[in-house]
C-alpha positions in Angstrom: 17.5 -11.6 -11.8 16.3 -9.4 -9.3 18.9 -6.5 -9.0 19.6 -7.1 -12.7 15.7 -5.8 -13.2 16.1 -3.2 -10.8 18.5 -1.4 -13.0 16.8 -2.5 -15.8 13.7 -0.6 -15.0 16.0 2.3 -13.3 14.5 1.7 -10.0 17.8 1.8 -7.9 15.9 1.8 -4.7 13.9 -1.2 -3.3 10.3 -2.0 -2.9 9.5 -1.6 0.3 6.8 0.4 1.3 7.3 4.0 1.8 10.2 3.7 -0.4 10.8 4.7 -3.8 9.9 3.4 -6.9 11.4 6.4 -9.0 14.7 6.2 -10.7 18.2 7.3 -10.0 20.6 7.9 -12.7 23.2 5.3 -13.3 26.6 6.6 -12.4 28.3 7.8 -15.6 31.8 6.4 -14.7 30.2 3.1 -12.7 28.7 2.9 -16.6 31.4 3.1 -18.7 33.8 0.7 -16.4 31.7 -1.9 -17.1 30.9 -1.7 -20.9 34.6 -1.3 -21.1 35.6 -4.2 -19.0 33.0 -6.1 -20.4 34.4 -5.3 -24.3 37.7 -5.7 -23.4 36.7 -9.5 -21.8 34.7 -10.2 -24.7 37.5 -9.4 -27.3 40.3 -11.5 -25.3 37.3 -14.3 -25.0 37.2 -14.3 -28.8 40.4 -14.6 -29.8 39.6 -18.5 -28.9 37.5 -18.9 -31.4 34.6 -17.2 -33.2 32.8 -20.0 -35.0 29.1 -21.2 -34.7 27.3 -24.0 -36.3 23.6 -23.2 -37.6 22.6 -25.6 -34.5 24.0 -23.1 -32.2 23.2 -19.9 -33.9 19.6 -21.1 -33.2 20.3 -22.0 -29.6 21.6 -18.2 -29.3 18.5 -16.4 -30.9 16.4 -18.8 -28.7 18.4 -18.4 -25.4 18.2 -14.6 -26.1 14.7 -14.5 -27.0 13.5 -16.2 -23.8 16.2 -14.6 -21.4 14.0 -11.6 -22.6 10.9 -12.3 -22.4 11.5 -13.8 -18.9 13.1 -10.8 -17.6 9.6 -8.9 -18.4 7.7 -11.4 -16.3 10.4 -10.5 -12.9 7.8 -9.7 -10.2 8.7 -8.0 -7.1 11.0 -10.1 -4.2 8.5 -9.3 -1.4 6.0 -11.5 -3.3 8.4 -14.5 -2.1 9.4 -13.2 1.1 8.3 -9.9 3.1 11.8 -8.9 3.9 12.8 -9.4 0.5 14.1 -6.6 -2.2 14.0 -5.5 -5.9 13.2 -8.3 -8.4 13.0 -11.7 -9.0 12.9 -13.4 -12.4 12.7 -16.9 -14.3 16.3 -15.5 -16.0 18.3 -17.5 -13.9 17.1 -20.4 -15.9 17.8 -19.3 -19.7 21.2 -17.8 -18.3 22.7 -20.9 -16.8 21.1 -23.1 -19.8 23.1 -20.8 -22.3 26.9 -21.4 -20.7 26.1 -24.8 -20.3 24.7 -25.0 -24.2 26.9 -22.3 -25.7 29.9 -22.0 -23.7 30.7 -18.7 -21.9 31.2 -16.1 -24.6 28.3 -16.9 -26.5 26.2 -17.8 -23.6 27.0 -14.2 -22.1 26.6 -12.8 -25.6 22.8 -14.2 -25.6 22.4 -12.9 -22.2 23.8 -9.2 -22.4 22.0 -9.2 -25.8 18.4 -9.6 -24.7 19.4 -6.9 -21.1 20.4 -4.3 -24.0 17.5 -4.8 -25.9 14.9 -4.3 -22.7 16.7 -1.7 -21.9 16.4 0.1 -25.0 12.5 -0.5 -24.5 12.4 1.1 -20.8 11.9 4.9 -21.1 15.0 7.2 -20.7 13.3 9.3 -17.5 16.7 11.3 -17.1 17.8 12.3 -20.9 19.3 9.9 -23.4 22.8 10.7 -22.5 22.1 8.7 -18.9 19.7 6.3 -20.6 23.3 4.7 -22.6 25.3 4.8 -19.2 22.3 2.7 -18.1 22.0 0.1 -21.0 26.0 -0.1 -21.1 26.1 -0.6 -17.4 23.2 -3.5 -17.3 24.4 -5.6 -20.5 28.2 -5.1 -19.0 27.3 -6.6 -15.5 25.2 -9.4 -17.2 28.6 -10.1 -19.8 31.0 -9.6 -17.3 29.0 -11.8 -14.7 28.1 -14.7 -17.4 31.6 -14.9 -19.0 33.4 -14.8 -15.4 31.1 -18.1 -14.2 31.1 -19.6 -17.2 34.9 -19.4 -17.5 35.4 -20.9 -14.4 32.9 -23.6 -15.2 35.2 -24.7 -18.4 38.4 -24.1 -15.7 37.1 -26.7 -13.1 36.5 -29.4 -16.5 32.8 -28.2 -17.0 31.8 -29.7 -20.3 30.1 -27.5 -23.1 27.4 -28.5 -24.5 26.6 -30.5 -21.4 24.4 -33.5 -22.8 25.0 -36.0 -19.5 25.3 -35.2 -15.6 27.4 -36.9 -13.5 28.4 -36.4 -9.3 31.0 -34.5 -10.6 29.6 -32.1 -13.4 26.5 -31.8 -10.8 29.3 -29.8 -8.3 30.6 -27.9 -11.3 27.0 -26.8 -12.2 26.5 -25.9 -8.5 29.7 -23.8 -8.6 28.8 -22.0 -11.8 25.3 -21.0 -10.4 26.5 -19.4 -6.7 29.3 -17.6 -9.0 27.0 -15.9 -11.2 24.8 -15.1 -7.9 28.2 -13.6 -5.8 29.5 -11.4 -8.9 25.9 -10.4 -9.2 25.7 -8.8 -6.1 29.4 -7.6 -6.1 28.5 -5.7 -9.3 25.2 -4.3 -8.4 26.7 -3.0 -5.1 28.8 -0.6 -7.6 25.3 0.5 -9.4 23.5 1.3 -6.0 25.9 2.8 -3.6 25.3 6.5 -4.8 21.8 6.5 -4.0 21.2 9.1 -1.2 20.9 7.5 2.1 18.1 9.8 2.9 15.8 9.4 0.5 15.7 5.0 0.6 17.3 2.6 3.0 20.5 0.9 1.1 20.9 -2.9 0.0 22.4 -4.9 2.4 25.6 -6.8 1.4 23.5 -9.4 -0.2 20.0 -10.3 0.0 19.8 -13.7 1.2 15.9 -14.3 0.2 16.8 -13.3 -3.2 20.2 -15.3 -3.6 18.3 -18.5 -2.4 15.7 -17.8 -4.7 17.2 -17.0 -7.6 19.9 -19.4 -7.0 17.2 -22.4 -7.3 16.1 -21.0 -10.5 19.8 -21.2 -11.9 19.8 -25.0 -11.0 16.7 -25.4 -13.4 18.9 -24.5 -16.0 20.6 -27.3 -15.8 17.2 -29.3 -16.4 17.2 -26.6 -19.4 20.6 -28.0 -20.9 19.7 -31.3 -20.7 16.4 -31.2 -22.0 17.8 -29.2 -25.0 20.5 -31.7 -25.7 18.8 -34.8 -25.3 14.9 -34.5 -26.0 13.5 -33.8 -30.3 12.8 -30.5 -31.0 9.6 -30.8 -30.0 10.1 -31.7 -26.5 11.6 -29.7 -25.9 9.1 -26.9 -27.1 7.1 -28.6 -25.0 9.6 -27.5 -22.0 9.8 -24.0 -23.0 6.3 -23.7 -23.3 5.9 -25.0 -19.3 8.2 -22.8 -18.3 7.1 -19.3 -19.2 3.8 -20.9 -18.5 5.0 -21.1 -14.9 6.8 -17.7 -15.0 3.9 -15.7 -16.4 1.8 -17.7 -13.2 4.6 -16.4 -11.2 4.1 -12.9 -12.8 0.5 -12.7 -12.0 0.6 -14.3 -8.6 3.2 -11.7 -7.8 1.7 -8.6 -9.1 -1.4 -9.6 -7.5 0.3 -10.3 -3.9 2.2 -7.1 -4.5 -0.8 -5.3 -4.9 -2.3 -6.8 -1.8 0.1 -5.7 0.4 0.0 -1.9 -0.9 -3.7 -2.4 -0.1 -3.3 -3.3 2.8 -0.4 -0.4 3.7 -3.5 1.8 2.4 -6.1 0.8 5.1 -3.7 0.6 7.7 -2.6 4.1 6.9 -6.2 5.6 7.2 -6.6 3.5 9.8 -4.0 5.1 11.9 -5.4 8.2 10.6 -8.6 7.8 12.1 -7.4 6.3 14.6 -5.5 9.9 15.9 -8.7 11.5 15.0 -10.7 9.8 17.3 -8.2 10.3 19.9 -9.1 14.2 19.8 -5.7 14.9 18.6 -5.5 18.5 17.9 -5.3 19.5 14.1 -1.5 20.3 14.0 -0.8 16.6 15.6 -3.2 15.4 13.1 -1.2 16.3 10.5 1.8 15.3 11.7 0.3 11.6 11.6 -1.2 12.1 8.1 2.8 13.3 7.0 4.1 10.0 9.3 1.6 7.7 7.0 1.9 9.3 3.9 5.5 8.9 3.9 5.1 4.9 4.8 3.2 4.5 1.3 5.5 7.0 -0.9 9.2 8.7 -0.6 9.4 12.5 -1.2 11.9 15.7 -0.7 9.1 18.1 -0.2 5.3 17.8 1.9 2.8 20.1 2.0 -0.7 20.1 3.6 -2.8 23.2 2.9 -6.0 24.1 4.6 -8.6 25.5 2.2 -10.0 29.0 4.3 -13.4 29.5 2.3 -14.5 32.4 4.0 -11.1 34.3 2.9 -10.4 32.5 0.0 -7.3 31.7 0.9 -5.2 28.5 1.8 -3.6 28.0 4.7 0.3 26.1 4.4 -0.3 24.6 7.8 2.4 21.2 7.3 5.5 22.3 4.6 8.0 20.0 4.7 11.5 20.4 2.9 14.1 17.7 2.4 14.3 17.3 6.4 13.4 21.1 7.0 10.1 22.0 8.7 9.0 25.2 7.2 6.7 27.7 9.8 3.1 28.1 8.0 2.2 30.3 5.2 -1.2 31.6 3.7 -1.5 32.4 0.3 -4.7 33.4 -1.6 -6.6 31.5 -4.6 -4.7 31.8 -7.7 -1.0 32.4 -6.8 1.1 29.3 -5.8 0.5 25.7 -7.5 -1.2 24.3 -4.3 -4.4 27.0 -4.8 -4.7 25.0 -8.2 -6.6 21.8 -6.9 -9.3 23.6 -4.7 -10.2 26.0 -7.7 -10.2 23.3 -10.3 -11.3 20.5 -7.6 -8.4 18.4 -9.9 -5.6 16.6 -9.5 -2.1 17.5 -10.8 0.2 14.6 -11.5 3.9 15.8 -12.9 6.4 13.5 -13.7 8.6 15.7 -14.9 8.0 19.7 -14.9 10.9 20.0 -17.1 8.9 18.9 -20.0 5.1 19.5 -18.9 3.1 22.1 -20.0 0.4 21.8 -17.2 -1.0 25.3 -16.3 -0.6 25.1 -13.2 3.2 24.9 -12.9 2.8 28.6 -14.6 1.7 29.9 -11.0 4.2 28.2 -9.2 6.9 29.8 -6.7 9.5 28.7 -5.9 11.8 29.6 -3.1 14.8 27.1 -2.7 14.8 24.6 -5.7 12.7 23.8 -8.1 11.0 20.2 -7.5 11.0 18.0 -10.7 8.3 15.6 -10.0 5.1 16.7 -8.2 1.3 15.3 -7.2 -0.7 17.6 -5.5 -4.4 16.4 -4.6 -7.5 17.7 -3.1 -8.6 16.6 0.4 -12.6 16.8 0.0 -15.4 15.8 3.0 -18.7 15.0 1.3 -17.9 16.3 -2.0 -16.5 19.7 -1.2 -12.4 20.3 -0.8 -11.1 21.1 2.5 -7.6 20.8 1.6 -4.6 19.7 -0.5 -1.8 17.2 -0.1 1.1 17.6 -2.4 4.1 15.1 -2.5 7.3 16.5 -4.7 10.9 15.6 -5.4 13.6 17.0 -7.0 14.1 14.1 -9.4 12.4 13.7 -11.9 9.8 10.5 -12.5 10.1 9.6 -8.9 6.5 9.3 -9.0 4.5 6.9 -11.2 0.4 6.5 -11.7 0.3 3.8 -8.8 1.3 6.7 -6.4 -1.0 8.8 -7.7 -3.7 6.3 -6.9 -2.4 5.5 -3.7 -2.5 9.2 -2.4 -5.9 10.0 -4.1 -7.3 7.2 -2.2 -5.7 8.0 0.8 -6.7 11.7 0.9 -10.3 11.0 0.5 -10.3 9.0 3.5 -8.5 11.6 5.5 -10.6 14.5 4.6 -13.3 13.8 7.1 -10.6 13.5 9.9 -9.6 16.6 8.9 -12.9 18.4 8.7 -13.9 16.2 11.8 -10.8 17.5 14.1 -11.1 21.2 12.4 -15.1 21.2 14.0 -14.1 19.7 16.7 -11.3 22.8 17.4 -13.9 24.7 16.6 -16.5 23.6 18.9 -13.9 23.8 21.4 -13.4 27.4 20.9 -17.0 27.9 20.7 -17.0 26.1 24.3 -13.9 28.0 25.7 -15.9 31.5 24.4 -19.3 30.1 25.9 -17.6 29.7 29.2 -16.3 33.1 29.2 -19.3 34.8 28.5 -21.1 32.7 31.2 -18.2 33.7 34.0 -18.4 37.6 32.3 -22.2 37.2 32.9 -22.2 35.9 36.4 -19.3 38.2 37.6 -21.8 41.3 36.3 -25.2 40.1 37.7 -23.2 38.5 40.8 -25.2 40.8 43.2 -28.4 40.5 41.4 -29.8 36.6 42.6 -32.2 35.7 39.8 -30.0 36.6 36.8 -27.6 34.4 38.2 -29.4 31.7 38.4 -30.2 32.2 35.2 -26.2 32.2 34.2 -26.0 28.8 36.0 -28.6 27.3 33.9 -27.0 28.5 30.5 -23.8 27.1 31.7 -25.2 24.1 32.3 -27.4 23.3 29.6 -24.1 24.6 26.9 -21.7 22.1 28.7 -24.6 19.4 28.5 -24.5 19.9 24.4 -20.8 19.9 24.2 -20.5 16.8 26.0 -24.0 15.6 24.2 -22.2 16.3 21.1 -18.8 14.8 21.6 -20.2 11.4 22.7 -22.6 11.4 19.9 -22.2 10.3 16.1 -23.2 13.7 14.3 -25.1 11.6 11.1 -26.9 8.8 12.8 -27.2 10.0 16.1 -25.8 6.4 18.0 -23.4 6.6 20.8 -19.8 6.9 18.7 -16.5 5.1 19.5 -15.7 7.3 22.8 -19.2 7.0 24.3 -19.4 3.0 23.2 -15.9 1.9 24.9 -17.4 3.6 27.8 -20.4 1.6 28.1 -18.5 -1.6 26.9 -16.1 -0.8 29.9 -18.9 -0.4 32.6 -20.9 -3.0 31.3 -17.7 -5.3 31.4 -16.9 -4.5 35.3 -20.6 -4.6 36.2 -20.7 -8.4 34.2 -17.5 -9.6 36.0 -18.7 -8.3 39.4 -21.7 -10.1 39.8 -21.3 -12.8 37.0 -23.8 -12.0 34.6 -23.0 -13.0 30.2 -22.1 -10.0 28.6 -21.5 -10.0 24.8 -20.6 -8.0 22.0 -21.1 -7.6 18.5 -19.0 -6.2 15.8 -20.9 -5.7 12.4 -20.0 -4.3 8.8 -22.0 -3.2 5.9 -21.3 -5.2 3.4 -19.1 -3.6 0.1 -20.1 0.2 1.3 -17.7 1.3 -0.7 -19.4 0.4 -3.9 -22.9 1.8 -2.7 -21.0 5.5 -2.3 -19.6 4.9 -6.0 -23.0 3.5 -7.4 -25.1 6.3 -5.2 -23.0 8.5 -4.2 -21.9 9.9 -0.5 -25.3 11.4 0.3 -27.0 7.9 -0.6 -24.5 6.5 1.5 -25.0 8.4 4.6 -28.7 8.0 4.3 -28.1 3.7 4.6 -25.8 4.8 7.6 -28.9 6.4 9.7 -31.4 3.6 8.2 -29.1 1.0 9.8 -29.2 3.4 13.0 -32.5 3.0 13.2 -33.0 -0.3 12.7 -30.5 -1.2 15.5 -33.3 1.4 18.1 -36.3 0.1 16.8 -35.1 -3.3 17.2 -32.4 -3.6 20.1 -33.9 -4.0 23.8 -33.6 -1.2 25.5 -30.8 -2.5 28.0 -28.7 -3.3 24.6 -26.3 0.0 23.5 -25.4 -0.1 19.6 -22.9 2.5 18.5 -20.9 3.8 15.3 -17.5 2.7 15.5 -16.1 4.6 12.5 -17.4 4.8 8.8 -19.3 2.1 8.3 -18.8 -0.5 11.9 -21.0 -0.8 14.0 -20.4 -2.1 17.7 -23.5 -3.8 19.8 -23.3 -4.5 23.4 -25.9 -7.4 24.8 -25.5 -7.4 28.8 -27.0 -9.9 30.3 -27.0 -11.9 27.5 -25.0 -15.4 26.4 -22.9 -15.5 23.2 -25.8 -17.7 21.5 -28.2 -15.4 22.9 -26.9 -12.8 21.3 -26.2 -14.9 17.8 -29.8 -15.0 17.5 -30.6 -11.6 17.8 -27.3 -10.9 15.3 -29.2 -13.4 13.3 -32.4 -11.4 13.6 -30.7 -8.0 12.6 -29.3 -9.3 9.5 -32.3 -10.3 8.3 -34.1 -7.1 9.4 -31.0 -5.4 7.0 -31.6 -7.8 4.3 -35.2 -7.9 4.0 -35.6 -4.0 4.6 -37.2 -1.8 1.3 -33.9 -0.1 0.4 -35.2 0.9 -2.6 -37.0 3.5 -0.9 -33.6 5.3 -0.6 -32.2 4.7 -3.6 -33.9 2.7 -7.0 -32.1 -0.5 -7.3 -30.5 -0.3 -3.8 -29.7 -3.7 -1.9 -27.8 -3.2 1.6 -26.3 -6.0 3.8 -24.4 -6.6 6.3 -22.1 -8.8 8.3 -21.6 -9.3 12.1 -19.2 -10.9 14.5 -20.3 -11.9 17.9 -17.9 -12.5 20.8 -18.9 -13.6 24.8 -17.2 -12.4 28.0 -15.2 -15.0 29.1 -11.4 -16.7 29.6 -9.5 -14.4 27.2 -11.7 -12.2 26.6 -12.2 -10.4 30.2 -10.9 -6.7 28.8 -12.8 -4.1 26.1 -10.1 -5.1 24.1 -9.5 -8.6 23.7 -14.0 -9.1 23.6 -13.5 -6.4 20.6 -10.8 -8.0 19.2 -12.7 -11.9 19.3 -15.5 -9.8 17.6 -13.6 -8.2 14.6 -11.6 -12.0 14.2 -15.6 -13.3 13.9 -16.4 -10.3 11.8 -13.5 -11.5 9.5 -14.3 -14.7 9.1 -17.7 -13.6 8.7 -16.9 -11.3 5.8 -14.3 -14.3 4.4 -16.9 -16.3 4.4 -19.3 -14.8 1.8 -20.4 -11.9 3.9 -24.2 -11.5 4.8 -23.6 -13.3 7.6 -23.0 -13.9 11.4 -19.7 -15.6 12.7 -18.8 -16.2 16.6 -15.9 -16.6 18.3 -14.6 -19.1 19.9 -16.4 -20.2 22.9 -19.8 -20.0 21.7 -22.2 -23.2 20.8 -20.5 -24.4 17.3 -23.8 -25.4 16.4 -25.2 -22.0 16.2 -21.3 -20.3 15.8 -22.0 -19.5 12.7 -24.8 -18.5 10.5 -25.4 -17.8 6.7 -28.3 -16.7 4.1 -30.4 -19.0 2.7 -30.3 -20.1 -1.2 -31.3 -17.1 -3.1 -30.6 -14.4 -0.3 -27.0 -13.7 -0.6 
């Protein structure tokens, strides 16, 4: 069940993102009440009546043996619903069939059983001492919650074994399942209330999604019962095999979901990322949305961005973040302090537990408050070199796992060349603010003397032309970039509605450009970036403006031009991209790319909704089988949508 497998796995804290998926120690005394309560039920439980027949002893090894291997197949709640917490698991079923097959004791006997027994398989995390209050406290709730429902399943006239249904043993059943769901939540509300409210949002009351859920899977243990008291051995094999069948599909389907959506918490993390970058935040604001994002994909006490200062070898503390405190910056120089680690060793570190490690790097560490127990601390690189480090830490221990590691390795490569991007960009605008002093200084000086300032005028003007040249101009590929492009889509917009000419737009995507800069590498990658640049000049009227939207997007504007105008020459392009000698950049190199084309019209009369209508087209484009071009709505369906002919894709 899923708050059952919560504690199981010690994850007291739910799976949203940003959240947790460390442990939190089971409370010691929350522990022994329910091992106790649980003994002391199951000795009063027993003193009506011990005996099994070899029939039943088999029914117990089974119902234990597939109550475990069920609970190892739980996949996470969110997988069924988005608002959903923890766990949910096929357990339900193998509970509900064991009261109804073995009556309560023996049916919570086989349940608490096969919860001790995973639990003794999960790793300890916080020292063996915690790891017993843990099993004692999940096989107690299962015992206590099994023998309470089935108990009041024998009080209502439940019948054990139950061989036939009936109207009447039908309400019993349903009884016995919402019980074990309501004392399931009661008890788990005594296993999670501790958990700091900082640090993860708490359980509601009860999860409804998971209740529903889970209390449908309890009903199939009914079907369970049955089958096992009426069907040949054999059959009924036959019906266990079905359903962890259908619970390891449930497994995958979950995992895979689950996995999904982290993806997509990934992208839209660096997308926000970019996102601030191109809005020429400055670098400390930039930061400030790097710690806001980081935190949506993983929980931590302590946050620290450094800035790697190569011309000092030093790094620069320029975000440090403590349990809710925001620390003032700090320098410190390569080889004191952990953080100076991953820009000498370009490496990651990845500490579960620095109680135990013997990493070398936590022998440089200092610490001034206390002493974090669980740590990842990662370079930021642009184009191969490290410009930084991100470090997540927390003061318990195994609060971080590999997947975190993952997520935040992925995540500060992408935000490297925002960072380097915003730190050039500070620097170009100090450059700039110097310029302009030395122009005023200049023309102040020679203010009597005509032709030297003249000669100041022109240097003024000619260094604000660059640094505008350069700030509306992609530095690699030398197109218009995002700033400069929404401009022209803007103008071209108004001058379209004004006097009624077609306008449309074009959104296109190199196709998997991620696995060209794992294949090639970066350099090869930024190489296809300015060979599809030149393609769109050498090949684009000259009234047509194509831009670089950020990484690897493109944006074309066609004015004058209809939407099936411009889905021929989207059609052309491709085929310019596919047919082009790549192998001239790289041996073995095959680039393509995919393109959305929307037209100015009803719905689509702003910059935003035409680019939105692009990037749907794009979508469906790249859902489609990419190497392709996809239109919106609006456009001719007859030439909506084209594809690659047999042998091109």
């Amino acid at each position: 069940m899923s708050r059952f497998r919560i504690a199981i796995l010690n994850a007291l804290v739910t799976k949203h993102h940003g959240e947790h998926h460390g442990g939190t120690p089971t409370p010691g005394w929350v522990a022994a009440l329910y091992a106790g309560l649980a003994t002391v039920l199951g000795l009063a439980a027993s003193t009506m009546g011990l005996h099994l027949n070899s029939s039943a002893i088999g029914a117990l090894v089974l119902f234990t043996l597939m109550t475990l291997v069920l609970l190892s197949l739980a996949v996470p709640g969110q997988a069924v619903h988005r608002h959903a917490s923890g766990y949910i698991s096929f357990a339900a079923l193998t509970q509900v069939a064991a009261l109804l097959v073995l009556g309560p004791l023996w049916g919570a006997l086989a349940t608490a059983t096969a919860v001790a027994l995973w639990s003794l398989a999960t790793p300890q995390g916080h020292g063996w001492i915690k790891w017993l209050f843990r099993i004692g406290a999940n096989a107690g709730m299962f015992f206590i919650t099994a023998l309470a429902a089935g108990n009041l399943y024998l009080v209502l006239g439940g019948s054990v074994p139950l061989v036939s249904l009936s109207l009447t043993d039908l309400a019993r059943v349903v009884v016995l399942v919402l019980t074990l769901q309501i004392i399931n939540e009661i008890l788990f509300l005594g296993l999670a209330w501790r958990r700091p409210a900082s640090r993860s949002r708490r359980y509601p009351p009860i999860d409804w999604v998971t209740f529903l859920t889970e209390a449908g899977v309890g009903f199939t243990g009914l079907v369970a019962a049955l089958t096992y008291a009426n069907i040949p051995p054999l059959g009924f094999a036959v019906f266990i095999a079905f359903v962890l069948s259908a619970a390891l599909v449930f497994n995958r389907l979950g995992i895979t979901m689950e996995r999904e959506r982290q993806r997509v918490r990934e992208l839209t993390a660096i997308d926000r990322v970019n996102q601030a970058a191109n809005a020429n935040l400055d670098l400390d604001n930039l930061l400030e949305v790097i710690f806001t994002e980081t935190r949506k994909l993983v929980a931590f006490s302590v946050f620290h961005v450094a800035l790697y200062l190569p011309e000092r070898r030093q790094i620069e503390i320029r975000l440090n973040y403590d349990d809710g405190v925001l620390k003032p910056p700090r320098r410190r120089p390569l080889g004191e302090g952990l953080l100076t680690w991953p820009v000498e060793h370009d490496e990651a570190i990845f500490i579960p537990d620095t109680r135990g490690s013997d990493h070398p790097a936590l022998q440089r560490i200092l610490i001034t408050g206390r002493e974090p127990l669980a740590l990842i601390a990662l370079p930021i690189r642009f184009r191969e070199q490290v410009v930084g480090v991100l470090s997540v830490q927390d003061y318990t221990a195994h609060a971080f796992n590999p997947t975190h590691k993952r997520l935040l390795e992925n995540f500060a490569n992408q935000v490297g060349a925002a960072i380097a991007n915003t730190r050039l960009r500070d620097v170009l605008e100090q450059h700039r603010r110097t310029l302009e002093e030395r122009v005023a200084s200049r023309t102040a000086a020679l203010e009597h003397t005509t032709q030297s300032l003249e000669q100041a005028l022109r240097e003024q003007s000619r260094l604000f032309k660059l640094v505008d040249q350069q700030s509306r101009h992609d530095p690699l590929t030398k197109l218009p970039n995002r700033r400069e492009i929404d401009s022209v889509l803007q103008q071209e917009i108004y001058r379209a509605i004004r006097f009624g000419h077609p306008l449309a737009v074009s959104m296109a995507d190199l196709d998997y450009f991620k696995q060209i800069n794992d294949t090639w590498g970066h350099a090869t990658g930024d190489q296809v970036l300015c060979a599809i640049a030149e393609l769109f000049r050498s090949h684009l009227r000259a009234t047509d403006s194509a831009g670089r939207y950020g990484g690897e997007e493109f944006v074309i504007v066609f004015p004058e031009t209809s939407g099936e105008e411009a889905l021929t020459a989207c059609e052309n392009m491709r085929l310019r991209v596919a047919g082009y000698d790549w192998s001239q950049v790289a041996p073995g190199l095959d680039v393509r790319i995919s393109l959305g084309i929307a037209a100015l019209g009803p719905g689509c009369e702003q910059a935003e909704t035409l680019l939105a209508a692009a990037d749907q087209a794009l979508y469906r484009a790249k859902s489609n089988g990419r190497n392709r071009v996809a239109a919106a709505a609006g456009i001719s369906k007859a030439k909506g949508e084209t594809h690659p002919s047999a042998g091109k894709d």
